[in-house]
N, C-alpha and C positions, 0 to 999 in steps of 0.2 A: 504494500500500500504506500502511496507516496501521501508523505504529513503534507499539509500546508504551514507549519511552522517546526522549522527544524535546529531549535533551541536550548542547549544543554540546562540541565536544572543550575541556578546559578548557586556562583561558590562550588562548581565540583571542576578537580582536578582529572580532567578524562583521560590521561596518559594514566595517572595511578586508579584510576579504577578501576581502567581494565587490566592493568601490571596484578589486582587482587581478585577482584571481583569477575571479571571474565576469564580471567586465566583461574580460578576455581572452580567452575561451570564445565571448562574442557576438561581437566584434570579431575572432576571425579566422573564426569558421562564415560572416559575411556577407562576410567579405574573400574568402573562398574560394570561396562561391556566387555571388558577382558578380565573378570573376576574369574575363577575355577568352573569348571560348567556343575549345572544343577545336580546331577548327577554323585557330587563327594560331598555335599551340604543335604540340612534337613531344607522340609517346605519353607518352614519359617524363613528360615536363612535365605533361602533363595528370592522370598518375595520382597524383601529386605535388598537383596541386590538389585531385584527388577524397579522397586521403585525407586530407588537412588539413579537408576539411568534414566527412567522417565521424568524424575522431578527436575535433574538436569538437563534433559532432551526438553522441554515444555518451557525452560529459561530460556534456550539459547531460541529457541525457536521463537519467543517473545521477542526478545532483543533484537532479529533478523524479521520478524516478521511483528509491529507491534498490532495490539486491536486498534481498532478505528478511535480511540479514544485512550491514549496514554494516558497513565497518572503523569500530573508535570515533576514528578521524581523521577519517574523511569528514563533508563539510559536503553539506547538505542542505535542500533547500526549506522542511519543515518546523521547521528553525531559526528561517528567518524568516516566516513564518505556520505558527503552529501547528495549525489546523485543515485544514492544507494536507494531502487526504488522497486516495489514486483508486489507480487500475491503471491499469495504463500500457497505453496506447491498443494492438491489435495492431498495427497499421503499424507502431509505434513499437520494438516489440519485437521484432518481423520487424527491422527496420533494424537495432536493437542484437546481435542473435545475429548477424545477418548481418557486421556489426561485428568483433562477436567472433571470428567462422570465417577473415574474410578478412583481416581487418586485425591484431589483436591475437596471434592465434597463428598459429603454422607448423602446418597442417592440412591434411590431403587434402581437405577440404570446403570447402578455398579457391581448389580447379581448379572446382569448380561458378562458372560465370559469369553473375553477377547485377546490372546496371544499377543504378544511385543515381539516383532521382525528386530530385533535389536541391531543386527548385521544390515539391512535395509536400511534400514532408520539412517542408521551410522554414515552408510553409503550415502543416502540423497544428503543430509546434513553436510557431508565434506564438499559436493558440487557447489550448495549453496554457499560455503566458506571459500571454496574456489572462485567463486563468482564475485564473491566480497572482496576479495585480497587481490582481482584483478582491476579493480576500481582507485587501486594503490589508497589503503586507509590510513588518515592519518592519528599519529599520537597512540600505536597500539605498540607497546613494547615487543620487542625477538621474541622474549621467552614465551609470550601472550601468543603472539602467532604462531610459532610452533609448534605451541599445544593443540590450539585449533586446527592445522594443517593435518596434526596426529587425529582428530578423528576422524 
């Protein structure tokens, strides 16, 4: 979606936000996706990992993809490339409501049982980080990027 006002929350420093704040986002979605597979863990354990990649999948997809209505705190792609502009892929969106049903609220719509492509996920996510980083963004620290390139 492209904002019509493409305006940092004032008083933030965006090079160190995303040096923490986004570079913790990438850094546990890949800690989570390349956890042990389900299979050496109990249920508990394992849903416990799936929603650590989803909580962090449903960030970054925020961040790259905001709703039609930011909080004026939320930080956002188009911060850092401003021409950074699209609709958010349907997989993507499909993932984030799904997100939202199952993860985010207590819902009757969160007994519907729905499998996480985490590998999928993974994959379009790094396209749309490809897409972002060919826009040459600025103010994102190496180590920020790198992490993101890693998913």
């Amino acid at each position: 979606m492209a904002l019509t006002k493409q305006i940092p929350p004032s008083g933030i420093d965006l090079a160190a936000f995303a040096g923490e704040h986004l570079l913790y986002e990438a850094q546990m979605l890949v800690w989570a996706r390349d956890t042990q597979p389900r299979t050496t863990m109990g249920t508990f354990d394992w849903n416990a990992v799936i929603e650590g990649y989803v909580l962090h999948f449903r960030n970054l997809v925020e961040f790259f993809y905001p709703r039609d209505r930011p909080h004026a705190s939320d930080v956002i792609a188009a911060y850092y490339a401003p021409s950074w502009t699209g609709t958010v892929p349907k997989i993507m969106l499909d993932a984030r409501n799904q997100a939202d049903k199952q993860l985010a609220h207590l819902s009757s719509d969160r007994m519907e049982k729905r499998g996480w492509d985490l590998g999928k996920l993974s994959c379009l996510l790094r396209m749309v980080i490809k897409s972002f980083f060919d826009l040459k963004p600025s103010m994102i620290p190496e180590e920020t990027a790198a992490a993101l390139r890693n998913i």
